[in-house]
PDB file as gemmi writes it, atoms N, CA and C in Angstrom:
CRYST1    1.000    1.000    1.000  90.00  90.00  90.00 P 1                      
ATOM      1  N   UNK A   1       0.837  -1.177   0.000  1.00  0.00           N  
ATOM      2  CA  UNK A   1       0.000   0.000   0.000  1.00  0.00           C  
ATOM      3  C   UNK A   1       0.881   1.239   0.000  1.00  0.00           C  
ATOM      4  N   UNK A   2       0.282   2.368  -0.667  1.00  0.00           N  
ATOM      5  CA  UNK A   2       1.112   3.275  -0.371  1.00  0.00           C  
ATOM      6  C   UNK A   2       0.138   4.577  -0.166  1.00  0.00           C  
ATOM      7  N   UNK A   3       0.814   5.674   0.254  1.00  0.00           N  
ATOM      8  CA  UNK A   3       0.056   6.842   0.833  1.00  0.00           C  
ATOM      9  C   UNK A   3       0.746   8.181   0.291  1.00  0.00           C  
ATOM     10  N   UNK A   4       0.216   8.813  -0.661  1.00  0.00           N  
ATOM     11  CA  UNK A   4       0.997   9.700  -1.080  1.00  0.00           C  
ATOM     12  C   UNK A   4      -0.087  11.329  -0.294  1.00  0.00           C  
ATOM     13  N   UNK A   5       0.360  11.527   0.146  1.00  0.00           N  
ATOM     14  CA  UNK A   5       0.540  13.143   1.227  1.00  0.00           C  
ATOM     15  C   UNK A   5       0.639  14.397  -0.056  1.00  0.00           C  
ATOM     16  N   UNK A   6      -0.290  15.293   0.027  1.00  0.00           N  
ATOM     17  CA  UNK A   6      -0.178  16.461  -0.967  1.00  0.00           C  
ATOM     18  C   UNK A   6      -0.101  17.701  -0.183  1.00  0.00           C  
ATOM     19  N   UNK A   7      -0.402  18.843  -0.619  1.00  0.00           N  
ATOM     20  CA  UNK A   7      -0.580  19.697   0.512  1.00  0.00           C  
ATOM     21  C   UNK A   7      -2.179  19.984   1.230  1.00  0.00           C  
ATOM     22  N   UNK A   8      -3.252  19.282   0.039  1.00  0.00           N  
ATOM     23  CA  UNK A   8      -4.480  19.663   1.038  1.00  0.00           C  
ATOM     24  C   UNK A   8      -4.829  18.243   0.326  1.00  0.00           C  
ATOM     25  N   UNK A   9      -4.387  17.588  -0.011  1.00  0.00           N  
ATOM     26  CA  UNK A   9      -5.152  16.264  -0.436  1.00  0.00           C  
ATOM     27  C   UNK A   9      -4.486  14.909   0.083  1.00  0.00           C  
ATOM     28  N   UNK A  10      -4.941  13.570  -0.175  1.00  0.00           N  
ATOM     29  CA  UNK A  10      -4.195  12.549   0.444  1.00  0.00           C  
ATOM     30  C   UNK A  10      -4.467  11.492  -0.662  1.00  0.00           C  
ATOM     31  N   UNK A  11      -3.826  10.711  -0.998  1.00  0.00           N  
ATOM     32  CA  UNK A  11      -4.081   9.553  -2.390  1.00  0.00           C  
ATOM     33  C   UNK A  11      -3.969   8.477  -1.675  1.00  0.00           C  
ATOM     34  N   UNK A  12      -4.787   7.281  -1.328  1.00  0.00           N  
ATOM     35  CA  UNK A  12      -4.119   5.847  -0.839  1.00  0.00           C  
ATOM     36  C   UNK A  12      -4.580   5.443  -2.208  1.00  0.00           C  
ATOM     37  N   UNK A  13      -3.460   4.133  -2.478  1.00  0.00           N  
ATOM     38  CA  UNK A  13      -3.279   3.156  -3.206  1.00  0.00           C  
ATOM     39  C   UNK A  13      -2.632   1.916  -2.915  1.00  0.00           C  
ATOM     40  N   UNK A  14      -3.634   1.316  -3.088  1.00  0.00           N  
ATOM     41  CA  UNK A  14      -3.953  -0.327  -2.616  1.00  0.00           C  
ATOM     42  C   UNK A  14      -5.006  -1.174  -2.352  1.00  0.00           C  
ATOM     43  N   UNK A  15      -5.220  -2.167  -1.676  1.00  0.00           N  
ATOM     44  CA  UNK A  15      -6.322  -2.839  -1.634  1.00  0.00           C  
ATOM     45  C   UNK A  15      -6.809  -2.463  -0.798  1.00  0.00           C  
ATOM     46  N   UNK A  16      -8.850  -2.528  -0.942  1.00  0.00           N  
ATOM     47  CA  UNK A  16      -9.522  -2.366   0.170  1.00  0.00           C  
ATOM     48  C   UNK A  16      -9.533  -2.451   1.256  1.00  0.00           C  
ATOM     49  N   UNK A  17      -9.085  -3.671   1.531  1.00  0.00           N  
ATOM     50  CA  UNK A  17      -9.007  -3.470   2.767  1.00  0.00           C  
ATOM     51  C   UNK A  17      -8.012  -3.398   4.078  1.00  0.00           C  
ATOM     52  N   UNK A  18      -7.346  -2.925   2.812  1.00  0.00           N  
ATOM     53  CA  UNK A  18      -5.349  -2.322   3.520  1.00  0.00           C  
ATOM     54  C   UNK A  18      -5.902  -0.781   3.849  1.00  0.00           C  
ATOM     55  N   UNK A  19      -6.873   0.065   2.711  1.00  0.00           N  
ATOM     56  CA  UNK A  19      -7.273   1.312   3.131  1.00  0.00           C  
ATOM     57  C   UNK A  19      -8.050   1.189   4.342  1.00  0.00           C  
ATOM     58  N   UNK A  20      -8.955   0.336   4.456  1.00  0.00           N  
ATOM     59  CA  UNK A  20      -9.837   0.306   5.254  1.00  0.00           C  
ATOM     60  C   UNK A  20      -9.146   0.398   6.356  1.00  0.00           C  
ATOM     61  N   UNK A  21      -8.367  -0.142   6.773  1.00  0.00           N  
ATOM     62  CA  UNK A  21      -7.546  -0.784   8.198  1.00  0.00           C  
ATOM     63  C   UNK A  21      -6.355   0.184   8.289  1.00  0.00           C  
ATOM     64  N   UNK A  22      -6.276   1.028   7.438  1.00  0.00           N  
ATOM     65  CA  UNK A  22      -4.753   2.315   7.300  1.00  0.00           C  
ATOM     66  C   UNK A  22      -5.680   3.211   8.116  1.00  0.00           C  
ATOM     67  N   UNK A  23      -7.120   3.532   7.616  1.00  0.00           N  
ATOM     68  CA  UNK A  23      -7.929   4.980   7.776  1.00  0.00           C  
ATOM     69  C   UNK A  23      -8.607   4.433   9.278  1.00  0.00           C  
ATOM     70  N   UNK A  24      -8.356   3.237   9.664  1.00  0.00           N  
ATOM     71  CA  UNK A  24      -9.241   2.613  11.206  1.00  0.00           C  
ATOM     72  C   UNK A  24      -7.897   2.963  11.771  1.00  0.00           C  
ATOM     73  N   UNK A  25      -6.990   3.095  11.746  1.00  0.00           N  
ATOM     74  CA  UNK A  25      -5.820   3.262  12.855  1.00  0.00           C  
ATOM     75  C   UNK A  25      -5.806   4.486  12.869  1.00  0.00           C  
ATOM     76  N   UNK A  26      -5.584   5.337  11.799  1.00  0.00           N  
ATOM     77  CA  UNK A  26      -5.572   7.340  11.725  1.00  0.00           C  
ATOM     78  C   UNK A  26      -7.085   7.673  12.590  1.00  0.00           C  
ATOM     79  N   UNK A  27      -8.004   7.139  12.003  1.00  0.00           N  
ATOM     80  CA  UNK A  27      -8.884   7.656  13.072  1.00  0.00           C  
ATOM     81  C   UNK A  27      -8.530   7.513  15.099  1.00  0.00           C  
ATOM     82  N   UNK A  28      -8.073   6.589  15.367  1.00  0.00           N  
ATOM     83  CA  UNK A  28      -7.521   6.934  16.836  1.00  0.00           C  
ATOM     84  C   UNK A  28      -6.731   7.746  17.049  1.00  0.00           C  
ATOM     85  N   UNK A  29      -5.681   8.275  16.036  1.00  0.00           N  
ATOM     86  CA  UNK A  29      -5.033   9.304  15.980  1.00  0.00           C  
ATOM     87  C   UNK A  29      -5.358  11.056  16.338  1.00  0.00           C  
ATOM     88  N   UNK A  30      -6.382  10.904  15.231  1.00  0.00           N  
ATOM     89  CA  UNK A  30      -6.846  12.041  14.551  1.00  0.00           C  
ATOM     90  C   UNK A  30      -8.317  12.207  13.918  1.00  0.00           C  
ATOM     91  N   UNK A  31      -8.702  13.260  14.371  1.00  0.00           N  
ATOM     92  CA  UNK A  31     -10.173  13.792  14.060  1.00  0.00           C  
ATOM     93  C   UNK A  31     -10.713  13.389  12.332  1.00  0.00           C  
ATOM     94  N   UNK A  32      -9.907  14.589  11.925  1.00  0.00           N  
ATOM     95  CA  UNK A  32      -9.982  14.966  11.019  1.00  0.00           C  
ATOM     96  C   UNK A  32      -9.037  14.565   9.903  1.00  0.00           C  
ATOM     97  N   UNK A  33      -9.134  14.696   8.401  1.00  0.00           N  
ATOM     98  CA  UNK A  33      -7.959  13.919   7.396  1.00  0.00           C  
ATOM     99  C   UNK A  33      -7.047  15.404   7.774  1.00  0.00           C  
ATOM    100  N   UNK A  34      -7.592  16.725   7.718  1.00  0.00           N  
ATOM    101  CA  UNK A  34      -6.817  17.952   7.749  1.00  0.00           C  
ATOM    102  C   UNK A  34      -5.820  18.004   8.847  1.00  0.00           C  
ATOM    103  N   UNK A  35      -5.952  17.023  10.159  1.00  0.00           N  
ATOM    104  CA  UNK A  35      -5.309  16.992  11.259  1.00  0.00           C  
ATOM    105  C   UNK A  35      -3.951  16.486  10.751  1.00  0.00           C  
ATOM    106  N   UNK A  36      -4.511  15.058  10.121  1.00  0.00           N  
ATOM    107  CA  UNK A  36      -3.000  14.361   9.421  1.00  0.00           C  
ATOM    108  C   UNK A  36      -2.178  14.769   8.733  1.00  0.00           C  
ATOM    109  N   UNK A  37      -2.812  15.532   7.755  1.00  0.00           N  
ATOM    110  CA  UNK A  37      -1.973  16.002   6.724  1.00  0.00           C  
ATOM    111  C   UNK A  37      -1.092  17.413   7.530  1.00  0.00           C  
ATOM    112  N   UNK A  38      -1.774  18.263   8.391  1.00  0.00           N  
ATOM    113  CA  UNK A  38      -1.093  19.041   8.939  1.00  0.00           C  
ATOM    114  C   UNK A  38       0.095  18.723   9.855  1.00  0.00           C  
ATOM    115  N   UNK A  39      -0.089  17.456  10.169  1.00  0.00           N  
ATOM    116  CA  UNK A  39       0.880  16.427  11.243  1.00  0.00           C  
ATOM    117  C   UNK A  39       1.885  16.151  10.805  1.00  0.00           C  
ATOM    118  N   UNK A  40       1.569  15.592   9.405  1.00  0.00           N  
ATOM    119  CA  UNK A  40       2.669  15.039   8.182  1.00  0.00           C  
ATOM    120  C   UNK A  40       3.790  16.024   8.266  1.00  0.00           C  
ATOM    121  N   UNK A  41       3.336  17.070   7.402  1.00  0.00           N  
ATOM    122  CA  UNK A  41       3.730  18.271   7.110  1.00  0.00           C  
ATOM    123  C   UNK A  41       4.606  19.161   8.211  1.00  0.00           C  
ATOM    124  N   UNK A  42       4.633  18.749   9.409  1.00  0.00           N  
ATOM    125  CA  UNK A  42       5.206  19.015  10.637  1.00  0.00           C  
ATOM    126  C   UNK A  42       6.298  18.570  10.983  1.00  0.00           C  
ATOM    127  N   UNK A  43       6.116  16.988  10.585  1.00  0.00           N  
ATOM    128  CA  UNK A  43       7.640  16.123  10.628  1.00  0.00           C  
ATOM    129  C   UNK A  43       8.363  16.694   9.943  1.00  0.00           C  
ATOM    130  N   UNK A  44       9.912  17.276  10.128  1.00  0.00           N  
ATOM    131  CA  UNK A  44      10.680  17.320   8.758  1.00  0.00           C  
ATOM    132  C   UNK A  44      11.309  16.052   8.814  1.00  0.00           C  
ATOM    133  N   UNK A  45      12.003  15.014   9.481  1.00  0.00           N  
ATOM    134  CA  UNK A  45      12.249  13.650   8.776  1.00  0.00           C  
ATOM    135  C   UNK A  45      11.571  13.095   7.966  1.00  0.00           C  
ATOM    136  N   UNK A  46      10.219  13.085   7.986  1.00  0.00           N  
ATOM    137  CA  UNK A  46       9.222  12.389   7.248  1.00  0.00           C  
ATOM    138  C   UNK A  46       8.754  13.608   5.979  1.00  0.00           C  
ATOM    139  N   UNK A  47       8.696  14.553   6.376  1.00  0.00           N  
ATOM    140  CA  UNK A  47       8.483  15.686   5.083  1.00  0.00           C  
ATOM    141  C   UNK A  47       9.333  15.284   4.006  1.00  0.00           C  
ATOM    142  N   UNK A  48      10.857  14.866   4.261  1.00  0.00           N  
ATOM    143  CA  UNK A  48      11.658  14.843   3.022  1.00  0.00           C  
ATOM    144  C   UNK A  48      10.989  13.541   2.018  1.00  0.00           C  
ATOM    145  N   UNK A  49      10.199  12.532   2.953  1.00  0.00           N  
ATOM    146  CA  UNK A  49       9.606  11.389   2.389  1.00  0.00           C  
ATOM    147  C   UNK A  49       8.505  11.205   1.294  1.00  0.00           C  
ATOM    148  N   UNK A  50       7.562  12.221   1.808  1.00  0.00           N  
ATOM    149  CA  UNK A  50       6.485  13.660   0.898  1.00  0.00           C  
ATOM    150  C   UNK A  50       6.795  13.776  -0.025  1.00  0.00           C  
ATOM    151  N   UNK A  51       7.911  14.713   0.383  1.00  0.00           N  
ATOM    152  CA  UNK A  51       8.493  15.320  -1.006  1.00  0.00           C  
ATOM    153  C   UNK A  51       8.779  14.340  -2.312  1.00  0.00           C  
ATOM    154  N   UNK A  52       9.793  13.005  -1.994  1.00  0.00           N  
ATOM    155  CA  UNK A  52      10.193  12.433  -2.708  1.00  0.00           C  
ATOM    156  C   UNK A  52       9.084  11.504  -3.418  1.00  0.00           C  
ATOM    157  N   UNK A  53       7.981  11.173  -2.921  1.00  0.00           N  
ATOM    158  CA  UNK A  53       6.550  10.659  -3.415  1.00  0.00           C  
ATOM    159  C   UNK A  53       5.886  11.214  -4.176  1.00  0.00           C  
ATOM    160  N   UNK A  54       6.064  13.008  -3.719  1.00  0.00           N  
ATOM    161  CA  UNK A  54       5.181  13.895  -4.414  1.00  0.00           C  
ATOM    162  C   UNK A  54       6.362  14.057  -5.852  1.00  0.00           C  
ATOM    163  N   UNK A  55       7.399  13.890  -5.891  1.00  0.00           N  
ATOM    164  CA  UNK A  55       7.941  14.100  -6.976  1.00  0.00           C  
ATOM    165  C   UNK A  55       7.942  12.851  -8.162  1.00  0.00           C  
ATOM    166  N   UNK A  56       8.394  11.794  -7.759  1.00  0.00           N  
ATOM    167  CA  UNK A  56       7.981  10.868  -8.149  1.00  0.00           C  
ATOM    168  C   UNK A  56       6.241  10.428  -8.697  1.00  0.00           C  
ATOM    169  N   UNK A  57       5.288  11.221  -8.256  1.00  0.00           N  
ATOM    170  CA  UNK A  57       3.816  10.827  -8.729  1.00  0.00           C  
ATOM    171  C   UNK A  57       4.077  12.445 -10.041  1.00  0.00           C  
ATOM    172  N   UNK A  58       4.672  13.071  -9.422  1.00  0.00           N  
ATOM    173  CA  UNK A  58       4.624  14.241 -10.826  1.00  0.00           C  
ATOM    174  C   UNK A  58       5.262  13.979 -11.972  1.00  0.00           C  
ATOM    175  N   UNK A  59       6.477  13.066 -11.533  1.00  0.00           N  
ATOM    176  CA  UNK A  59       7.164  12.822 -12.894  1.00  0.00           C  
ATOM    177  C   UNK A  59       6.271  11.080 -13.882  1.00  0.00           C  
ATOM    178  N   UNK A  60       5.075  11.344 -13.506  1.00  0.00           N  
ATOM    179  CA  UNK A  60       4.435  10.136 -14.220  1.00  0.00           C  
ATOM    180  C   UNK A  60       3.458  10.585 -15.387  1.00  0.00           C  
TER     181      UNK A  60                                                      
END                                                                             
């Protein structure tokens, strides 16, 4: 599965019910999808990870 992070959007790709069971764990996390993505976006270890996903889905 994978999870590509945008700046106001979120893409999962994979099987049903890998999403299903990705978005049942974020919900104990977090309210809202806007919570996560603002969370994401907070990490800079994990931001550089973003980035390299978000570049990689642009160069397709």
């Amino acid at each position: 599965m994978k999870i590509y992070v945008f700046d106001k959007s979120v893409v999962f790709a994979g099987k049903a019910w890998e999403i299903r069971h990705k978005l049942k764990e974020l919900q104990n996390q977090h309210i809202f999808v806007t919570d996560w993505i603002e969370n994401v976006h907070a990490r800079p270890a994990e931001a550089s990870l973003v980035n390299e996903y978000t570049s990689k889905l642009n160069s397709l």
